[in-house]
C-alpha positions as CSV (number, residue, x, y, z in Angstrom):
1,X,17.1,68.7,-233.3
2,X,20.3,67.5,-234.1
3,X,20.4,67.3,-237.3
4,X,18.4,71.0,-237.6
5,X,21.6,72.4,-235.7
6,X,24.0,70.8,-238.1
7,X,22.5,71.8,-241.1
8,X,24.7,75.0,-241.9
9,X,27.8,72.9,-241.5
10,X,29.8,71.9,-244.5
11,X,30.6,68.1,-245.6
12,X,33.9,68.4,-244.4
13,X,33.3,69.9,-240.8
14,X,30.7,66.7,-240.7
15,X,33.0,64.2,-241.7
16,X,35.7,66.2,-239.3
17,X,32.8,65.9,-236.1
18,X,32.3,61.9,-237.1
19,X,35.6,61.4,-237.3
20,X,36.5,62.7,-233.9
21,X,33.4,61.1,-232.5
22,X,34.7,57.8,-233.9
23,X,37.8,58.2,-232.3
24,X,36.5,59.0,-229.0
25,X,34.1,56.4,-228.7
26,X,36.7,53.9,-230.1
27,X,39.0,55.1,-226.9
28,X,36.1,54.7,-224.8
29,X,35.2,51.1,-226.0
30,X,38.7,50.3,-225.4
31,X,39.4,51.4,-221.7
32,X,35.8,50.0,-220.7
33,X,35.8,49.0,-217.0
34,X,32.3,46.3,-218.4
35,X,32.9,42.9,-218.9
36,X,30.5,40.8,-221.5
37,X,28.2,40.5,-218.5
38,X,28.2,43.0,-216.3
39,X,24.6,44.6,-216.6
40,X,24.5,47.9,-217.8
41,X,21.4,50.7,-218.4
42,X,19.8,50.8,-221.4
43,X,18.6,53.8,-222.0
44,X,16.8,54.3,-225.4
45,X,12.8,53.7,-226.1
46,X,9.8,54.2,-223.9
47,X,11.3,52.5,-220.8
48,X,14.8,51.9,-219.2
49,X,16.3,48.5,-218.7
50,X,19.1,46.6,-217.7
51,X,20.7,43.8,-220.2
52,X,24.3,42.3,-220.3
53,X,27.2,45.2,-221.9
54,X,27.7,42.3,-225.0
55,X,24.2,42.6,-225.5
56,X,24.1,46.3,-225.7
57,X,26.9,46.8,-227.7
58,X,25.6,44.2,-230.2
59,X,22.1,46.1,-230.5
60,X,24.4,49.3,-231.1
61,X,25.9,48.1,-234.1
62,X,23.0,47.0,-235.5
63,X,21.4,50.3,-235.2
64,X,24.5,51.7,-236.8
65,X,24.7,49.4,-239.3
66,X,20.8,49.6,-240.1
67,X,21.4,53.6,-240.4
68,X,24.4,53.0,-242.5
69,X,22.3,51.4,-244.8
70,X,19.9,54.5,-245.2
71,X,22.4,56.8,-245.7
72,X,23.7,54.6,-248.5
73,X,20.1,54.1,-249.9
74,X,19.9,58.1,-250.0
75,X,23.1,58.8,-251.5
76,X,22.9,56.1,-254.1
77,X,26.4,54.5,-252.6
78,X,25.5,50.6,-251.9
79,X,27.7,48.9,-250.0
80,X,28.3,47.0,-246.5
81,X,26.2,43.8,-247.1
82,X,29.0,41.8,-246.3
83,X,30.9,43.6,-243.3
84,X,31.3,41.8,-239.7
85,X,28.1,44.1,-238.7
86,X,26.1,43.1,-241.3
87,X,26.9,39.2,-240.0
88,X,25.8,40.9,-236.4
89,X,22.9,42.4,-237.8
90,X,21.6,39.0,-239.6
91,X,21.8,36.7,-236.4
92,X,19.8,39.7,-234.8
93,X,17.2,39.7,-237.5
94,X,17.3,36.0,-237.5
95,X,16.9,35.9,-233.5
96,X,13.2,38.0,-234.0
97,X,11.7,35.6,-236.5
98,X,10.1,33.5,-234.0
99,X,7.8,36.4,-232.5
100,X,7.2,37.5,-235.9
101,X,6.3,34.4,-237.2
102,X,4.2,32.5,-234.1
103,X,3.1,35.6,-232.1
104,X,2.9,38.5,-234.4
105,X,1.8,36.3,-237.6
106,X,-0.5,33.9,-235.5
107,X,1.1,31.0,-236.9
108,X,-1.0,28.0,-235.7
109,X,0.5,25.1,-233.6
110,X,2.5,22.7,-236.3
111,X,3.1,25.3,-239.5
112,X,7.0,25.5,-240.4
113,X,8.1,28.7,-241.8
114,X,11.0,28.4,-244.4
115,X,13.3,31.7,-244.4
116,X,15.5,31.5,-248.0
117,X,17.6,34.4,-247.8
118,X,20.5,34.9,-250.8
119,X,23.3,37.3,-251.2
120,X,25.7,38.2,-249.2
121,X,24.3,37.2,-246.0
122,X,22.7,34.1,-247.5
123,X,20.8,31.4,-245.2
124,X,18.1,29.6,-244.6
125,X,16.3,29.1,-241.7
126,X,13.0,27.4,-240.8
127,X,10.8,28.9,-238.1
128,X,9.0,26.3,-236.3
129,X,5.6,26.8,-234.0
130,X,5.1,24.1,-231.5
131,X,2.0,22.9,-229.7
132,X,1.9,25.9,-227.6
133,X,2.4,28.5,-230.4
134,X,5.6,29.2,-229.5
135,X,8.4,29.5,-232.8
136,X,11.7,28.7,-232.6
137,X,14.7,28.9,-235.3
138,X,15.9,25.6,-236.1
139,X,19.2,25.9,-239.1
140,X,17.6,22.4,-240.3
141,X,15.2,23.4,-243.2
142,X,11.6,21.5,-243.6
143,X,11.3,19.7,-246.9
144,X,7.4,20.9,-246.7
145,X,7.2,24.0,-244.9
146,X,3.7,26.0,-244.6
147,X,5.3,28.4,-245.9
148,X,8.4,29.2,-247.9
149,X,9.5,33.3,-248.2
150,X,12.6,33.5,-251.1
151,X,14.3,37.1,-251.2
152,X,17.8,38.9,-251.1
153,X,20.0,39.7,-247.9
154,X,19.0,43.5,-248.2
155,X,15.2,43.2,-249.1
156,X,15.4,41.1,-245.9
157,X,17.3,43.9,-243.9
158,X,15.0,46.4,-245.4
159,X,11.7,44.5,-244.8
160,X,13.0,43.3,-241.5
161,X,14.0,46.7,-240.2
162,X,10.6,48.7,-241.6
163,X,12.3,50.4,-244.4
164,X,9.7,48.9,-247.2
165,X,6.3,48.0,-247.0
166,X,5.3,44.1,-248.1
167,X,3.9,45.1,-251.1
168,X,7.0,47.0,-252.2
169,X,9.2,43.9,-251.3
170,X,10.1,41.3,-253.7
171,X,9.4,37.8,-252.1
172,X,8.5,34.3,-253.4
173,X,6.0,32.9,-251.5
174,X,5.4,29.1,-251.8
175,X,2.8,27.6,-249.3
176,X,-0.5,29.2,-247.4
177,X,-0.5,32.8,-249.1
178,X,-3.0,33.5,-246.4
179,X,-0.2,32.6,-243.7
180,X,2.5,34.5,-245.7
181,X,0.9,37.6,-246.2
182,X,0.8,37.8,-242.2
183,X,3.8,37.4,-241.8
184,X,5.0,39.5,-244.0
185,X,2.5,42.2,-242.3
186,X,4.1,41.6,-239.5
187,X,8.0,41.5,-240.4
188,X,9.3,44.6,-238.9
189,X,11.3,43.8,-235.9
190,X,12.5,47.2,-235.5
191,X,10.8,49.6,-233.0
């Protein structure tokens, strides 16, 4: 609906509203009586929740920075790989790999999952299942992983957040294909 109501408006009165939006939420940010820690609502999704005020404003601009991205996609105007959100935005992505991985992949007990991510938010990271199926990131990377998955910063934003389908992504898979393929089914961290 709120896009519907704004679809008579011009460029410019849009630009004008964001604008003004920016600066009032930039106000608000600034005279905020919440410290890093002080619990706060949540209030998007199927259920309410409380979560510490850093944590909040972290998953904020990641959304933002995640939407950015689609507008940029549309318009043809790339851009914003390499901004302080998109650093945000990785270590959240990088902070889901474990469920994905272990849980939502069904990584057995043992496997190693190699994450080799280039561009301008390059690293690598290995996912590693332990006896109880439970993954964890580790920076140190396996020398024989399960599995290896090679692709760029944004095919990882894009897989990662649901914008493309596995079989639209391009990623080198080295290792159990069968393993990889599940994972990569099950990539999308993004409600």
């Amino acid at each position: 609906m709120p896009v519907d109501k704004r679809r008579c408006h011009t460029g410019p009165e849009m630009t004008a509203e964001l604008e003004y939006t920016v600066i009032r939420r930039s106000r608000a940010l600034r005279d905020s009586r919440y410290q890093p820690l002080d619990e706060v609502r949540w209030p998007m999704g199927p259920y309410s929740l409380d979560l510490p005020y850093h944590l909040l404003l972290r998953m904020r601009v990641f959304d933002v920075w995640t939407h950015e991205q689609d507008l940029r996609r549309a318009l043809g105007a790339p851009g914003g790989l390499d901004t302080a959100a998109a650093v945000i935005t990785r270590d959240h992505l990088i902070e889901a790999l474990p469920k994905a991985v272990a849980k939502q992949g069904g990584a057995p007990a043992g496997s190693t999952v190699v994450f080799d991510v280039s561009g301008e938010q390059e690293f690598m990271r290995t996912v590693r299942v332990n006896a109880e199926g439970r993954g964890s990131v580790d920076s140190r990377v396996t020398l024989a992983p399960t599995v290896s998955l090679s692709l760029g910063w944004e095919e990882f934003a894009r897989l990662t957040c649901g914008r493309i389908t596995p079989a639209a992504a391009q990623v080198k898979v080295e290792g159990d294909e069968e393993l990889a393929r599940r994972i990569l089914d099950n990539l999308a961290v993004t409600p």
